[in-house]
C-alpha positions, -999 to 999 in steps of 0.1 A, spaced: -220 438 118 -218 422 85 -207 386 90 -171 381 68 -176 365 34 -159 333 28 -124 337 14 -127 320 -19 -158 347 -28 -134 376 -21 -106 364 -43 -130 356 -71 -145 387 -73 -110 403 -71 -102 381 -97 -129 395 -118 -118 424 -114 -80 419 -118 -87 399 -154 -110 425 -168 -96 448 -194 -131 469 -190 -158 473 -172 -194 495 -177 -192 526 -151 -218 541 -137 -220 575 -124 -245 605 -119 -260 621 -137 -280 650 -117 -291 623 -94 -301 595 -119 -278 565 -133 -254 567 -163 -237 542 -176 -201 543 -201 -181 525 -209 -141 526 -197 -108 503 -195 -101 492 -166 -65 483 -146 -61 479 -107 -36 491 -78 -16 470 -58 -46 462 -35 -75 463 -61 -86 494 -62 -98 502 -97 -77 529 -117 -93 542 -146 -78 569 -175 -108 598 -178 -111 630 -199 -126 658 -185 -147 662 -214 -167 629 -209 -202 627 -190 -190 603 -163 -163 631 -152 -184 658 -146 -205 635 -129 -177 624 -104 -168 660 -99 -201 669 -82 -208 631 -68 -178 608 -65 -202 581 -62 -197 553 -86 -201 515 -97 -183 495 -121 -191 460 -129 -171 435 -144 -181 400 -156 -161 370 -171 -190 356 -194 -175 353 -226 -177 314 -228 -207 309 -212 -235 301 -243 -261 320 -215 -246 352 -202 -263 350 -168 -247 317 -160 -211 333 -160 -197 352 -130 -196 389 -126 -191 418 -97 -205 448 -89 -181 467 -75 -192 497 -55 -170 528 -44 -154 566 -51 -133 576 -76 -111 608 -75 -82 622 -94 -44 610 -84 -13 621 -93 9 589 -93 33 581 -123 36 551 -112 0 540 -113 -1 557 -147 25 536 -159 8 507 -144 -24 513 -163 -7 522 -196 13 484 -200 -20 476 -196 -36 497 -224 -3 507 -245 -34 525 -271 -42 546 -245 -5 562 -241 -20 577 -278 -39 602 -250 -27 599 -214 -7 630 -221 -32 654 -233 -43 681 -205 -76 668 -200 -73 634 -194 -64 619 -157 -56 593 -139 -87 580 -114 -87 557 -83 -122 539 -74 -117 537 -38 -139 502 -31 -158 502 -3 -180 468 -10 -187 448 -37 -219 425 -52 -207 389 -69 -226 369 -86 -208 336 -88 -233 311 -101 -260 296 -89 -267 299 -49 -234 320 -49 -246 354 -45 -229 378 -16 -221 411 -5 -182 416 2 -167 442 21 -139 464 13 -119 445 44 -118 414 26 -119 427 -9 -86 444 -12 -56 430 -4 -46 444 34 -19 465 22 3 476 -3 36 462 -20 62 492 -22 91 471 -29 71 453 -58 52 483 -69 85 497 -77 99 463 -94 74 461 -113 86 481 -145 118 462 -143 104 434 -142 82 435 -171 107 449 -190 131 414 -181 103 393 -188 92 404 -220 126 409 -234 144 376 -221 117 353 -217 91 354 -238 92 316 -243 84 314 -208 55 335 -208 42 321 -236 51 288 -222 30 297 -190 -1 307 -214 -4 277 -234 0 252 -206 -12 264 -173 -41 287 -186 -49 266 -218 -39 293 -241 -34 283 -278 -15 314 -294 19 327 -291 33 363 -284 22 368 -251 33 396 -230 34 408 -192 17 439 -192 15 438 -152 22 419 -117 11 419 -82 15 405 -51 -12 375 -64 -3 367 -99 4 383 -132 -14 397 -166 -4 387 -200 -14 406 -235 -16 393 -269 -34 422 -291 -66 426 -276 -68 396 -252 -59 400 -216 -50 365 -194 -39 368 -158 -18 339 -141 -23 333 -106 8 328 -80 12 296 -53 16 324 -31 18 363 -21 48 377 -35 59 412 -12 92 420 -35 118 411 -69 130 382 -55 101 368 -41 84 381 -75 115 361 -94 112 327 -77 71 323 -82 80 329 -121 107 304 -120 85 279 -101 56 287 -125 78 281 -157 92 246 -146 57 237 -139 47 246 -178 78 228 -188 65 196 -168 30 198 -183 
């Protein structure tokens, strides 16, 4: 049996992941790689979700071999690429009817609501099953679904969510924006919170994507609401 990974691996490569607006897919192609380009949003536990026609290569590919990788990096301020982090996430994708999830992956990618609705594109979860990071040097493991993904889901919070972005982004922007510039070093104003979890939030301005990270698990609204209180006194501190 594979021996667990250490815990801080896990949550950086689900970090990676969660932070990531896209990532390169690759699929089969009548038993050889392909690789495309996608965006790229998450489930409650990590599981990538990804908005596919049924036109494109990489669908037909997953229709007759669900087997697929996606990686992610975070190596856009590294002056050499290989010195940045980056995950190879390994798993299967397959159609799934789920609104919510939609909805989810749509704050994410508001230009992509320009399409969702046409009859060939759908909605795809990556089920993980393990996962390559590469963290830097001498920090190279394998990581298991198990300690990948978070153990289970957040119904209470999944279905707070749209609520609560709509709150935020109507009647606090100075708090988000707040949390951007201060906490995660952020120079520009106009952030927005395009999603939550039970780990942290993500925050848009035009084509950027910035995820805050919470003290703790959040399960629910109020749990949700006190985390972003706690958050925003500490920016106000800094």
């Amino acid at each position: 049996m594979t021996a667990p990974v250490e815990p801080r691996s896990a949550a950086e490569a689900r970090g990676l992941l969660r932070r990531a607006g896209q990532a390169a897919l690759s699929s089969l192609l009548e038993g050889a790689p392909y690789a495309s380009l996608v965006l790229l949003a998450s489930d409650g536990r990590a599981n990538p979700l990804l908005l596919l026609s049924d036109l494109a290569v990489h669908s037909r590919n997953i229709a007759a071999d669900p087997r697929v990788a996606l990686l992610v990096e975070g190596t856009e301020a590294c002056a050499d690429p290989l010195e940045g982090a980056r995950v190879t996430l390994l798993g299967r994708a397959s159609k799934v009817e789920a609104p919510a999830l939609l909805e989810r992956f749509l704050s994410r990618h508001p230009a992509a609501e320009g399409y969702a609705g046409f009859a060939d594109f759908h909605l795809y979860r990556v089920t993980l099953e393990r996962a390559h990071l590469v963290a830097g040097f001498g920090r190279i493991h394998w990581v298991e679904s198990r300690e990948l993904l978070l153990p289970e889901e957040t119904p209470e919070l999944a279905t707070a969510e749209p609520d609560i972005l709509a709150h935020m982004n109507a009647e606090h922007e100075d708090a988000l924006d707040l949390i951007a510039q201060r906490i995660l070093g952020l120079e520009s104003a106009g952030w927005r919170m395009v999603g939550v979890d039970a780990e942290g939030f993500d925050l848009r301005r035009g084509a950027v994507l910035a995820r805050a990270a919470f003290a703790k698990n959040v399960t629910d609204a109020q749990t949700c609401r006190a985390e972003l209180a706690r958050l925003t006194r500490k920016a106000r501190k800094s």
